[in-house]
Biopython code that builds the backbone (N, CA, C, O; Angstrom):
import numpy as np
from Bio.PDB.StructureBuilder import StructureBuilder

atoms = [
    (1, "UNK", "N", (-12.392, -11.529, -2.048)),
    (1, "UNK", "CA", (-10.967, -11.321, -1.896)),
    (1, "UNK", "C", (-10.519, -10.173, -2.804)),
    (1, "UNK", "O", (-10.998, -10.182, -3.938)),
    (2, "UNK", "N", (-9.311, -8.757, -2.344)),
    (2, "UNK", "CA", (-9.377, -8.252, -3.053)),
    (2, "UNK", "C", (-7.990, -8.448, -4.356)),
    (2, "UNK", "O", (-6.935, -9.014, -4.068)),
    (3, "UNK", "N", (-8.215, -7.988, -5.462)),
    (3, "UNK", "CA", (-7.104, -8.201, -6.051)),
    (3, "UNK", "C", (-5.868, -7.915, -5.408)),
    (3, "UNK", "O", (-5.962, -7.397, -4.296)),
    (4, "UNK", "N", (-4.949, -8.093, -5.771)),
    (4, "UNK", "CA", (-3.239, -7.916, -5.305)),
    (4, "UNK", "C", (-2.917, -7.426, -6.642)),
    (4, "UNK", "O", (-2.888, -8.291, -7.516)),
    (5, "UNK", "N", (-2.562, -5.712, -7.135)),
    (5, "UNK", "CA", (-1.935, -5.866, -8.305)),
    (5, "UNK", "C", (-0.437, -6.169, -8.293)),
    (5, "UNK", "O", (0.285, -6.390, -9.265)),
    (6, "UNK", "N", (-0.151, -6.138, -7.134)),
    (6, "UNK", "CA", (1.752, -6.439, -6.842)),
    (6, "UNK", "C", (1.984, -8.067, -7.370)),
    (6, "UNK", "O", (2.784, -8.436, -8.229)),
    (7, "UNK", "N", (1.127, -8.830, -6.662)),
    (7, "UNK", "CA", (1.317, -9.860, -6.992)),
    (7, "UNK", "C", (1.573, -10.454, -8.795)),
    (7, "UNK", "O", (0.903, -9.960, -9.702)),
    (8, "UNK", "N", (2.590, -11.512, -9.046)),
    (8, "UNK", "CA", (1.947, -12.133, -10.262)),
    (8, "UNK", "C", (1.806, -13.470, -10.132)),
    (8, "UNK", "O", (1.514, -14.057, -11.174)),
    (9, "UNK", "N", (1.926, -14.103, -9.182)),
    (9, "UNK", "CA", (1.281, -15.482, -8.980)),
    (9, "UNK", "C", (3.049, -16.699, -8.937)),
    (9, "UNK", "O", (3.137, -17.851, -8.512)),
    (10, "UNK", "N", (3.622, -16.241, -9.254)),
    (10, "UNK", "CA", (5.148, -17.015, -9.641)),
    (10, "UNK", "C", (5.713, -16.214, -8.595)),
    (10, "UNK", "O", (5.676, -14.994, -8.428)),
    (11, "UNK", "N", (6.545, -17.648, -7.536)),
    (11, "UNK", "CA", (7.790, -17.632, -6.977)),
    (11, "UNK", "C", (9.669, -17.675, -7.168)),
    (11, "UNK", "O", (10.024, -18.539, -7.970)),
    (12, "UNK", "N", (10.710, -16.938, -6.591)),
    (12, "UNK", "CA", (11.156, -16.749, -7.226)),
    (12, "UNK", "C", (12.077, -16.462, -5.555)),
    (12, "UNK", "O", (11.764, -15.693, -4.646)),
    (13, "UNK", "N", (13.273, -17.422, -5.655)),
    (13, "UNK", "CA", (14.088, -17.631, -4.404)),
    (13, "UNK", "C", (15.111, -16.206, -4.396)),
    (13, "UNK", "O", (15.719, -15.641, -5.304)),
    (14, "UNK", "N", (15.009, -15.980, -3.202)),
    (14, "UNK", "CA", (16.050, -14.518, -3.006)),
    (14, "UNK", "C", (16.755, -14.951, -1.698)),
    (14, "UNK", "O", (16.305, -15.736, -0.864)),
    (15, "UNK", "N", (17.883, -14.331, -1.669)),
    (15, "UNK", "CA", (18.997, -14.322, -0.656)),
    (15, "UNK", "C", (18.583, -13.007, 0.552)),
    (15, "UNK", "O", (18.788, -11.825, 0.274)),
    (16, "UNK", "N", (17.913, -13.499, 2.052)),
    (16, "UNK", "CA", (18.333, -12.455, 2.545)),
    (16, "UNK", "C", (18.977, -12.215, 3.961)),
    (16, "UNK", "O", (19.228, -13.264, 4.554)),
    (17, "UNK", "N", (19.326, -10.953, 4.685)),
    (17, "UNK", "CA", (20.324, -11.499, 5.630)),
    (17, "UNK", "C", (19.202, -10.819, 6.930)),
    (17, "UNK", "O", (18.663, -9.712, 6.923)),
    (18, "UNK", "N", (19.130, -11.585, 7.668)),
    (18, "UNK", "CA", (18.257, -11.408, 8.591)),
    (18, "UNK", "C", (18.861, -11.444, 10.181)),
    (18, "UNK", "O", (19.657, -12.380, 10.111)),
    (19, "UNK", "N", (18.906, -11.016, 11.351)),
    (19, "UNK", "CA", (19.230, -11.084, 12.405)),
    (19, "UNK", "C", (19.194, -12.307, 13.006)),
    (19, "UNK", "O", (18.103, -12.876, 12.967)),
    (20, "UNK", "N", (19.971, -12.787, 13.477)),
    (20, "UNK", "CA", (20.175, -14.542, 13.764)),
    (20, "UNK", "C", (19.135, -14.663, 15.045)),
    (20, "UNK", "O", (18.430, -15.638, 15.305)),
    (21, "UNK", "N", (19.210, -13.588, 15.679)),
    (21, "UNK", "CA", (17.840, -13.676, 17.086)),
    (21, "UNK", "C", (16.555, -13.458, 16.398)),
    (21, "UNK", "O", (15.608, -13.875, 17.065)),
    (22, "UNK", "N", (16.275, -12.999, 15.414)),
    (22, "UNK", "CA", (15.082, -12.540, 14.718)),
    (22, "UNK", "C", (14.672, -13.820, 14.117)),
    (22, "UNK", "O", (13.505, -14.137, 14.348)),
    (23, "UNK", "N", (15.475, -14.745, 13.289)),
    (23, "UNK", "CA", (15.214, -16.013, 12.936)),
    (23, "UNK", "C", (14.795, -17.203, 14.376)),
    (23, "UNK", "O", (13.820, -17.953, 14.420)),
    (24, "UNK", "N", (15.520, -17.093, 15.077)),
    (24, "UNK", "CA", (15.431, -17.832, 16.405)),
    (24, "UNK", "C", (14.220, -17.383, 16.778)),
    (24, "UNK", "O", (13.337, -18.239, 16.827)),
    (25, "UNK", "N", (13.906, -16.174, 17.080)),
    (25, "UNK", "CA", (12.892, -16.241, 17.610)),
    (25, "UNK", "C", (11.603, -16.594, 16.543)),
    (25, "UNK", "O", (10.673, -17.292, 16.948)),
    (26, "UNK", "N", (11.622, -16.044, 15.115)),
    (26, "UNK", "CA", (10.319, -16.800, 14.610)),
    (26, "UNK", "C", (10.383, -18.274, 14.701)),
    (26, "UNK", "O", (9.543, -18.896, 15.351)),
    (27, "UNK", "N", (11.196, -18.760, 14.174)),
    (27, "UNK", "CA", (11.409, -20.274, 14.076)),
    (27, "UNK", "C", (10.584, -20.887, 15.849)),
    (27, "UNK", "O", (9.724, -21.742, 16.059)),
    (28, "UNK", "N", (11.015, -20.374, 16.384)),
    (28, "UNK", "CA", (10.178, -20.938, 18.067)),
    (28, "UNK", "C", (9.066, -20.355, 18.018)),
    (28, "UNK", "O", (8.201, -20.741, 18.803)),
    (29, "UNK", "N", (8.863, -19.625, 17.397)),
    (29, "UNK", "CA", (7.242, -18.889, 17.366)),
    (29, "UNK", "C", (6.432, -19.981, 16.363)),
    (29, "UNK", "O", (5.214, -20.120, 16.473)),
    (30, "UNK", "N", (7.165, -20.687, 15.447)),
    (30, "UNK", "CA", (6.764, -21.245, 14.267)),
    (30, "UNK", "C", (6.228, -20.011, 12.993)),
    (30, "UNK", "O", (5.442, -20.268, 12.081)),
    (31, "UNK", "N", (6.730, -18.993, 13.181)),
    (31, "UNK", "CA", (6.568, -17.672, 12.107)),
    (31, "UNK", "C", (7.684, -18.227, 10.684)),
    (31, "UNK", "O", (8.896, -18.420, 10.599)),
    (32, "UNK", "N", (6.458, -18.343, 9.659)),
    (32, "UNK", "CA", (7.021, -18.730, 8.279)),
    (32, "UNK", "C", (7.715, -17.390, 7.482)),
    (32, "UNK", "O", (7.146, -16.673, 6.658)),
    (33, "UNK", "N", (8.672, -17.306, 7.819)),
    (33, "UNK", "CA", (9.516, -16.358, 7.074)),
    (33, "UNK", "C", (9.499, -15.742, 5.874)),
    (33, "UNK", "O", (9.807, -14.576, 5.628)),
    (34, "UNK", "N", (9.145, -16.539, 5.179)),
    (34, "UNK", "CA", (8.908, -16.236, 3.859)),
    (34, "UNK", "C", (7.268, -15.349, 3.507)),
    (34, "UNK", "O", (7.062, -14.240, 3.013)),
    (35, "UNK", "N", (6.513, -16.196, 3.910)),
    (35, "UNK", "CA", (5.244, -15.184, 4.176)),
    (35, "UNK", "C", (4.969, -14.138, 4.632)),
    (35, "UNK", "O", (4.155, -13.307, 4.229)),
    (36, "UNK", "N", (5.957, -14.113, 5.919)),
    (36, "UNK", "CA", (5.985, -12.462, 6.800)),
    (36, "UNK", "C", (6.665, -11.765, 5.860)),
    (36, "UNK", "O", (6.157, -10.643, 5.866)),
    (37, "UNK", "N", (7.589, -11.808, 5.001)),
    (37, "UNK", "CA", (8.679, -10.828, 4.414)),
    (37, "UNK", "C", (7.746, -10.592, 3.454)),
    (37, "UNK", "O", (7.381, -9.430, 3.277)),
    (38, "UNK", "N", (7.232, -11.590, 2.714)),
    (38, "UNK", "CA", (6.236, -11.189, 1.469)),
    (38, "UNK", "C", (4.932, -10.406, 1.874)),
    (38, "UNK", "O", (4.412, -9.601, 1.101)),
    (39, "UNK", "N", (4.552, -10.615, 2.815)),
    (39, "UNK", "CA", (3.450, -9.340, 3.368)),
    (39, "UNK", "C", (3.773, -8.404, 3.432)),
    (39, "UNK", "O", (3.120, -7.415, 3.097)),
    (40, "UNK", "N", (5.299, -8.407, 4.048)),
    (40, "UNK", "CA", (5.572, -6.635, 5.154)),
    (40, "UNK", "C", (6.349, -6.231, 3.617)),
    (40, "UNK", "O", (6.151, -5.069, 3.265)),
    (41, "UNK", "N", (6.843, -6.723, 3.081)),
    (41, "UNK", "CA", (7.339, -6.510, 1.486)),
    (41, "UNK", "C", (6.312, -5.562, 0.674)),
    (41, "UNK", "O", (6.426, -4.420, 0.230)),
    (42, "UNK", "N", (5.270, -6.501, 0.666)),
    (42, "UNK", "CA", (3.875, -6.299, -0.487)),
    (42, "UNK", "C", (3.417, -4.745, 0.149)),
    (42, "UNK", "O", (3.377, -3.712, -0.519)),
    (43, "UNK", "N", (3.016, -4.894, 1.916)),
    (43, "UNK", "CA", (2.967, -3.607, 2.316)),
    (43, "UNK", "C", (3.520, -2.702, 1.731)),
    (43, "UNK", "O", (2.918, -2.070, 0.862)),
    (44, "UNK", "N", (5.136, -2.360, 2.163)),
    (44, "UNK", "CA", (5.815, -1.337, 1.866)),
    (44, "UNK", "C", (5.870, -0.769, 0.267)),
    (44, "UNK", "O", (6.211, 0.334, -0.159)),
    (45, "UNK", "N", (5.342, -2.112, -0.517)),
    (45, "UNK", "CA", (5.991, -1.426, -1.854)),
    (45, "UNK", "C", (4.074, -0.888, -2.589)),
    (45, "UNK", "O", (4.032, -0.091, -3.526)),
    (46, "UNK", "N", (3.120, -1.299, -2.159)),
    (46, "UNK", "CA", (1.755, -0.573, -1.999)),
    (46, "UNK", "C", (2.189, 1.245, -1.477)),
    (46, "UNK", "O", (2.313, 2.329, -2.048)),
    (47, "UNK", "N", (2.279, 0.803, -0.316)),
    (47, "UNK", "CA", (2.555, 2.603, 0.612)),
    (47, "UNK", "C", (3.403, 2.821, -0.363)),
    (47, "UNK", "O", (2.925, 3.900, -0.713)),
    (48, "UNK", "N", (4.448, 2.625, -1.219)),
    (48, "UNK", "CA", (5.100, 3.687, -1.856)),
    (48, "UNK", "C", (4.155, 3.941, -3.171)),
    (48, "UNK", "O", (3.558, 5.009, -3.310)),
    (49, "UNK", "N", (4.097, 3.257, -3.783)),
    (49, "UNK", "CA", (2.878, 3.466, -4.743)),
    (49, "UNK", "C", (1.735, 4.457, -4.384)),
    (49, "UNK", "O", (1.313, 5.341, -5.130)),
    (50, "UNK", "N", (1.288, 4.169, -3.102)),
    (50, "UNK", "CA", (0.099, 5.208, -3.190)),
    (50, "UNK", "C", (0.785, 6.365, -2.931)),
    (50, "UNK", "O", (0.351, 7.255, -3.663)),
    (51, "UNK", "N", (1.878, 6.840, -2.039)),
    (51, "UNK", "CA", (2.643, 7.776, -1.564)),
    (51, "UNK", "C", (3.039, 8.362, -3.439)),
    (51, "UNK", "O", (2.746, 9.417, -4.002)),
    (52, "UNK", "N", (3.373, 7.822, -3.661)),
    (52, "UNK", "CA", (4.422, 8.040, -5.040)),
    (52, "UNK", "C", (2.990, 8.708, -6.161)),
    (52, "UNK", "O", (3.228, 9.472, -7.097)),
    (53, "UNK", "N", (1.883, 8.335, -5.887)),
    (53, "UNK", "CA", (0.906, 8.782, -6.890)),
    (53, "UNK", "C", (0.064, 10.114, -6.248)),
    (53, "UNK", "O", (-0.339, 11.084, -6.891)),
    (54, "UNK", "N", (-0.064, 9.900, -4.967)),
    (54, "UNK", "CA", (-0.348, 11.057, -4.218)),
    (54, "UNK", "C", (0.566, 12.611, -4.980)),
    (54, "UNK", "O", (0.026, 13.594, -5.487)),
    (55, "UNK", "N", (1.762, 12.395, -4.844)),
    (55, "UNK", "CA", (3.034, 12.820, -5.168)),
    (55, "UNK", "C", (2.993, 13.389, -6.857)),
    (55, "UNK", "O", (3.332, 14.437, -7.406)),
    (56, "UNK", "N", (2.549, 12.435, -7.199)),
    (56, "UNK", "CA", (2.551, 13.377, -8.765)),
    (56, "UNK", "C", (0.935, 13.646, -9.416)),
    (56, "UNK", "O", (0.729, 13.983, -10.581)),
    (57, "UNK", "N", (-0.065, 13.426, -8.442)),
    (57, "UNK", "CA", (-1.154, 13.821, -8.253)),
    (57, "UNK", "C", (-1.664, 14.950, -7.629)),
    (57, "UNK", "O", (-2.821, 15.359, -7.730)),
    (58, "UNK", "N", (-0.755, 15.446, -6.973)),
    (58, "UNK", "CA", (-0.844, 16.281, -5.714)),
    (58, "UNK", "C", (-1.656, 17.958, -6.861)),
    (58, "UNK", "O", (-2.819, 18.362, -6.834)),
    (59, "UNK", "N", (-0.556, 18.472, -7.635)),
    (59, "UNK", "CA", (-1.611, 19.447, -7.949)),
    (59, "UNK", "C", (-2.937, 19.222, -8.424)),
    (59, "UNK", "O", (-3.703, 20.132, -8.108)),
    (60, "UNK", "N", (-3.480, 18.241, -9.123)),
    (60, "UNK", "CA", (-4.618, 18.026, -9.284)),
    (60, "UNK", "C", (-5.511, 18.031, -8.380)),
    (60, "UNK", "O", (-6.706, 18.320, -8.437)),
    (61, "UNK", "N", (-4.844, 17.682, -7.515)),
    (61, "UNK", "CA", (-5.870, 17.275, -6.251)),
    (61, "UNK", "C", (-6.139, 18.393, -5.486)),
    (61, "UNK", "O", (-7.246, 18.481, -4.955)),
    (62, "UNK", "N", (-5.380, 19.191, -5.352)),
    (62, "UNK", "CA", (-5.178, 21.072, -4.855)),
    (62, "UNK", "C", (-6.042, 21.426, -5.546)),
    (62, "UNK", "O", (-7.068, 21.512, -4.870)),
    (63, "UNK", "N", (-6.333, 21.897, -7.353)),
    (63, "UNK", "CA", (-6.774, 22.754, -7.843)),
    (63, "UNK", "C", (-8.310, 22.222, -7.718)),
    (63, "UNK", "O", (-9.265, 22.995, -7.792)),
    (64, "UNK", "N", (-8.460, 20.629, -7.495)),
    (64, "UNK", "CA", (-9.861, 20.324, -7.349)),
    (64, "UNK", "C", (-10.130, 20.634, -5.972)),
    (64, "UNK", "O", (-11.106, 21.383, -5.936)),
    (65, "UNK", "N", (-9.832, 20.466, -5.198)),
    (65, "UNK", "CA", (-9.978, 20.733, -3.926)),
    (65, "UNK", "C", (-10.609, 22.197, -4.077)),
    (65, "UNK", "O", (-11.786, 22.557, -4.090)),
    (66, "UNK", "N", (-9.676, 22.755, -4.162)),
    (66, "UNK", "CA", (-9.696, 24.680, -4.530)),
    (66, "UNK", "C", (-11.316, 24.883, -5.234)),
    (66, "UNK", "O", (-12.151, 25.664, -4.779)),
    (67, "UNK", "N", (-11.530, 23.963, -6.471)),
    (67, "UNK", "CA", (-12.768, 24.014, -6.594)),
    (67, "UNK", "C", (-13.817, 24.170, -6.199)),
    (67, "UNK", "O", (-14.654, 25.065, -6.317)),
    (68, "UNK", "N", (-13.734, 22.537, -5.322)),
    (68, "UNK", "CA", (-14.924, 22.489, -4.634)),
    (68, "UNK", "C", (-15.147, 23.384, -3.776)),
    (68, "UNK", "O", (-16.223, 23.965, -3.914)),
    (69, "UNK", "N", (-14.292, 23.800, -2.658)),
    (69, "UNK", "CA", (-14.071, 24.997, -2.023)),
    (69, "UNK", "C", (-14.899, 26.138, -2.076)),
    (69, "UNK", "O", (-15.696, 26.579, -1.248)),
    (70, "UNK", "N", (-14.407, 26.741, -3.754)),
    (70, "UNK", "CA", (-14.794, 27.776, -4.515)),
    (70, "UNK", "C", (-16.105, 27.608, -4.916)),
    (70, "UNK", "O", (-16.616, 28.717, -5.078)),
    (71, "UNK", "N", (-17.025, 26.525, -5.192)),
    (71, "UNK", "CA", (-18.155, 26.130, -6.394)),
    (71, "UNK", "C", (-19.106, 24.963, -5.541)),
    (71, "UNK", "O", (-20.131, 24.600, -6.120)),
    (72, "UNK", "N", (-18.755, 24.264, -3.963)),
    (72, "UNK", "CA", (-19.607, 23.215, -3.387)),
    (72, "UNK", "C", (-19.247, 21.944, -4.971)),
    (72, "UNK", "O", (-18.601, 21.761, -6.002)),
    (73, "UNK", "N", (-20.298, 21.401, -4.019)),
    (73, "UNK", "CA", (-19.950, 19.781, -4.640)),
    (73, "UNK", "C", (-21.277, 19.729, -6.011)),
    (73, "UNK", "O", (-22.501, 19.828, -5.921)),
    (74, "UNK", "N", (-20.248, 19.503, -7.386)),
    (74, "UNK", "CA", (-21.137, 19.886, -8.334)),
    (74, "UNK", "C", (-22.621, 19.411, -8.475)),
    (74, "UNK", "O", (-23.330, 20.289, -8.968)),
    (75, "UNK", "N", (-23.458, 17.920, -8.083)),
    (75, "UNK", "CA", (-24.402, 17.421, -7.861)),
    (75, "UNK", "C", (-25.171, 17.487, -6.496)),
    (75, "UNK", "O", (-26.101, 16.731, -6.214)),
    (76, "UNK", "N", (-24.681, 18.474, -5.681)),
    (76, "UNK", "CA", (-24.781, 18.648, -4.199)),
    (76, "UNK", "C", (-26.603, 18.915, -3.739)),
    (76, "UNK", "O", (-27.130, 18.899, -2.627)),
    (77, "UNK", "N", (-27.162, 19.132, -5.022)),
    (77, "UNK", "CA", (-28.770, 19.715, -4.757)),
    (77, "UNK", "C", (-29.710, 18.441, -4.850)),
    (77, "UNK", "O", (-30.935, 18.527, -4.775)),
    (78, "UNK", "N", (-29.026, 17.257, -5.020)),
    (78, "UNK", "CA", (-29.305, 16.140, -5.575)),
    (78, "UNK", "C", (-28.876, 14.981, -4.199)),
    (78, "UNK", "O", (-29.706, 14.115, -3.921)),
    (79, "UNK", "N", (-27.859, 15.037, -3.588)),
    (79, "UNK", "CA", (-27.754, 15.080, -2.204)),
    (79, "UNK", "C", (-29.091, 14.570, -1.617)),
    (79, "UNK", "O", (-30.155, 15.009, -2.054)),
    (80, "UNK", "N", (-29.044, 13.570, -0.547)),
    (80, "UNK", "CA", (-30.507, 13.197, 0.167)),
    (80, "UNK", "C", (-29.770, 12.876, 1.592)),
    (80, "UNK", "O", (-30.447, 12.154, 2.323)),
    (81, "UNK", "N", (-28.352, 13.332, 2.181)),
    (81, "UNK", "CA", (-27.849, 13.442, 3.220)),
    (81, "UNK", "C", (-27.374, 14.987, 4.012)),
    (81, "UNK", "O", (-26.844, 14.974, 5.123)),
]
sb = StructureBuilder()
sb.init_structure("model")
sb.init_model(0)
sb.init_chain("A")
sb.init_seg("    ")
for serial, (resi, resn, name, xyz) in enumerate(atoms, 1):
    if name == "N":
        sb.init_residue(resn, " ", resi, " ")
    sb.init_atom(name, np.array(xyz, "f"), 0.0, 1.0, " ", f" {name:<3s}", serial, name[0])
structure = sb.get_structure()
């Protein structure tokens, strides 16, 4: 299983306002509300994290790029593919 660093293991009741057909219809689906929001939740706030580190990573990742580019892959003679 892989870690969750979002997670910390403690629940913690929130107010939210949801579409009254959107409830109707999970509730007849038997879709646990609380679990779907905490997934599609956990999702979105991951994608911003990686988005957000991409983001202030980004020149590093250019000038290495640019490197390798410039110089091949430094252990590349060592390579058995």
């Amino acid at each position: 299983m892989k870690h969750d660093r979002i997670a910390s293991g403690k629940r913690r009741s929130v107010n939210m306002t949801i579409d009254t057909g959107v409830v109707a219809a999970a509730r007849e689906a038997g879709i646990n509300l609380s679990q779907v929001a905490e997934a599609a939740i956990r999702e979105a706030a991951q994608a911003e994290r990686s988005r957000q580190w991409r983001e202030d990573n980004r020149e590093w990742m250019e000038a290495n790029n640019k490197w390798v580019e410039e110089n091949g892959l430094p252990l590349e003679r060592y390579r058995l593919f």
